[in-house]
C-alpha positions as CSV (number, residue, x, y, z in Angstrom):
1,X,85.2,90.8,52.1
2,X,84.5,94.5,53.2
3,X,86.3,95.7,56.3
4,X,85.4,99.3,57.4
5,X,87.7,101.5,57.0
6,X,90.7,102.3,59.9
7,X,90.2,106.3,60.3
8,X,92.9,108.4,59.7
9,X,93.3,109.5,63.0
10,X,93.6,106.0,64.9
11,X,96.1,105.2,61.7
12,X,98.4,107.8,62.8
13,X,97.9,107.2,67.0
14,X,99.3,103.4,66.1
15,X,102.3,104.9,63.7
16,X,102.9,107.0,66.6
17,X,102.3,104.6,69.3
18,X,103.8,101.4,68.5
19,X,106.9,102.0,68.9
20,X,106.7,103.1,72.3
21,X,104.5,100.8,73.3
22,X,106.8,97.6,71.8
23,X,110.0,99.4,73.9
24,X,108.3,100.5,77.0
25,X,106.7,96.5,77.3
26,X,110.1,95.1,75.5
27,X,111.8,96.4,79.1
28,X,109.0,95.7,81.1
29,X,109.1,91.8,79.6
30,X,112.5,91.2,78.9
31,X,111.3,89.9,75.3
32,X,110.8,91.8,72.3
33,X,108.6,89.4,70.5
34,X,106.4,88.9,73.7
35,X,106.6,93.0,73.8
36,X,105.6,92.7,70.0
37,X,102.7,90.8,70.7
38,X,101.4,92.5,73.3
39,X,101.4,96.0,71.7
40,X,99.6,94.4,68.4
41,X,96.9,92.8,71.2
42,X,96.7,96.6,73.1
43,X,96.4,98.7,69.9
44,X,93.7,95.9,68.6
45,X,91.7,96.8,71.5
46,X,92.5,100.5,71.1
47,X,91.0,99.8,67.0
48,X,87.6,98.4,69.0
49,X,87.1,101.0,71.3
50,X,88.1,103.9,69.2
51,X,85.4,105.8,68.8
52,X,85.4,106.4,72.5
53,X,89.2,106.4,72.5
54,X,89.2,109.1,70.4
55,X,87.6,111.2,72.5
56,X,89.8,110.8,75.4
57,X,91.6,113.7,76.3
58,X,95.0,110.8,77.1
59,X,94.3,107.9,74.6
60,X,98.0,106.8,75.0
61,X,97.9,106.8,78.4
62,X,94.7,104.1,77.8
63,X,97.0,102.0,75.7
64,X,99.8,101.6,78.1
65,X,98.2,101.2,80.9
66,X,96.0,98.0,78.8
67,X,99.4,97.4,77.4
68,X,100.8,96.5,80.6
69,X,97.4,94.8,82.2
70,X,98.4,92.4,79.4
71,X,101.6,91.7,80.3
72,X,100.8,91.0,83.9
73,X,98.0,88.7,82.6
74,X,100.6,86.8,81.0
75,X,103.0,86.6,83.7
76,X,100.1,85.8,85.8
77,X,99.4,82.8,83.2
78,X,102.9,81.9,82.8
79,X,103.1,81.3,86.5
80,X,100.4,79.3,87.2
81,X,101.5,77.2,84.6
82,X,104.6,76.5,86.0
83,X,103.2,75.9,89.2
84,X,100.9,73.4,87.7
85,X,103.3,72.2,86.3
86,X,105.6,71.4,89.5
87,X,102.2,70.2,91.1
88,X,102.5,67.7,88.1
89,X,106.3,66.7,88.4
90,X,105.9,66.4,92.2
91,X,102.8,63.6,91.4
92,X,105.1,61.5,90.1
93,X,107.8,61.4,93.0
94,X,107.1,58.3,95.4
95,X,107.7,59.7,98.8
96,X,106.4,63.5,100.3
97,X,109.0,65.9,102.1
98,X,106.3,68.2,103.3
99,X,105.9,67.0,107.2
100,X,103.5,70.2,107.8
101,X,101.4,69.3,105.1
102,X,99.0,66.8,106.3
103,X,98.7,69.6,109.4
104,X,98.3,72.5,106.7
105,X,95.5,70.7,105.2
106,X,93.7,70.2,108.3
107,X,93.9,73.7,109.4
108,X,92.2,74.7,106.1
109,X,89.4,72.4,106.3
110,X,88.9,73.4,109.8
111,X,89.0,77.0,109.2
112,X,86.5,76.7,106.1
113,X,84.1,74.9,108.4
114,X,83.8,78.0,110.6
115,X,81.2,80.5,109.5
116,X,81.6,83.3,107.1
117,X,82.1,86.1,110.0
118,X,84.4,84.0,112.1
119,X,86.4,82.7,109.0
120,X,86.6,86.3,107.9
121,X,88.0,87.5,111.4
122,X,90.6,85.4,111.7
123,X,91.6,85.7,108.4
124,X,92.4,89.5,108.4
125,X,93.6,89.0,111.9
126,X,96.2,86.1,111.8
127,X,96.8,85.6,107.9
128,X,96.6,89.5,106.9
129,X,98.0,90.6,110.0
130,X,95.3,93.3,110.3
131,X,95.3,94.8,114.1
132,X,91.8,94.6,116.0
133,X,90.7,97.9,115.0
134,X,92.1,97.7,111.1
135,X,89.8,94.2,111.3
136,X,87.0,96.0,112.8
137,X,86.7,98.7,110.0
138,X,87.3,96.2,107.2
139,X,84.4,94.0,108.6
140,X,82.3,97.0,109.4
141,X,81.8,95.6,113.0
142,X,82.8,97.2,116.6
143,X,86.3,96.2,118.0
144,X,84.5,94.4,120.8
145,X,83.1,92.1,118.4
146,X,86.0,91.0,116.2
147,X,87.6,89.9,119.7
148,X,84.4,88.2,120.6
149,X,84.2,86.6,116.7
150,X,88.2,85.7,116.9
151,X,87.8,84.0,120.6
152,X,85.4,82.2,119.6
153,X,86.5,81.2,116.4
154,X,89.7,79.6,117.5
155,X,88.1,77.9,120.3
156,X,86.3,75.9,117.1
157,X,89.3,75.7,115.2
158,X,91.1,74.0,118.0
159,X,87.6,71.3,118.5
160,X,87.7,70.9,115.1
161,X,91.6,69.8,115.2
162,X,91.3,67.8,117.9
163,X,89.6,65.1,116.1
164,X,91.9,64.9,113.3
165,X,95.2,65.4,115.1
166,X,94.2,62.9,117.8
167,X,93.4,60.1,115.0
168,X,96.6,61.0,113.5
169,X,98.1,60.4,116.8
170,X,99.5,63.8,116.8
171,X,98.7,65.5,120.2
């Protein structure tokens, strides 16, 4: 099998460049071989992309910085993963220590019943903490109407938790 040749130059940019890369993600991990493996995987996309890489007037700067998007990908994996993992563990228990949680989940399926603009209000103002005018420019509406969208909203919110809390006999 015929594999194109690696050019000289992108030879000597991963002599050069490994090592930094596996010590700068070594301290940024705290594992060598996780460091080791995500250098191979930057450098592999640096080999793809050369021929615009080479070009660059900072094709270092390219690999670390993809270097270290790697890494957060993993711990971003590794995390949810051991969340998921928890969610599975805490299946198996028989009874639930979470009183807020039935009141939690109720909340949520109230607020995603409201409509995109209201949801979007009270979102940035009460879960963000955004202030009236910060919530204003991020919706790209007057002040006036992201009180008007907020009133409004939680005057649903609290019809649409009446229901459920008053079946679950919580007042």
């Amino acid at each position: 099998m015929n594999r194109p040749a690696v050019p000289e130059d992108f030879a000597f940019f991963c002599e050069r460049e490994y090592p930094r890369l596996v010590g700068a993600l070594a301290l940024y991990c705290g594992d060598l071989d996780v460091a080791e493996e995500l250098a191979q995987e930057a450098l592999a996309r640096a080999c793809r992309d050369w021929p615009r890489l080479a070009t660059m007037p900072a094709p270092g700067a390219w690999v670390h910085r993809v270097s270290i998007n790697l890494a957060n990908s993993a711990f971003c994996r590794a995390a949810a993963r051991r969340r998921a993992q928890r969610r599975l563990l805490a299946g198996t228990q028989t009874e639930h220590r979470d009183a807020d949680a039935g009141d939690a989940v109720a909340v949520r399926q109230a607020l995603a019943a409201l409509p995109t603009r209201k949801r979007t209000a009270v979102v940035l103002r009460y879960y963000l903490g955004h202030s009236v005018a910060e919530t204003a420019e991020l919706m790209g509406v007057p002040q006036g109407t992201v009180k008007s969208l907020v009133a409004r909203a939680m005057v649903d919110l609290r019809a649409g938790l009446r229901g459920p809390a008053t079946e679950r006999g919580v007042r």
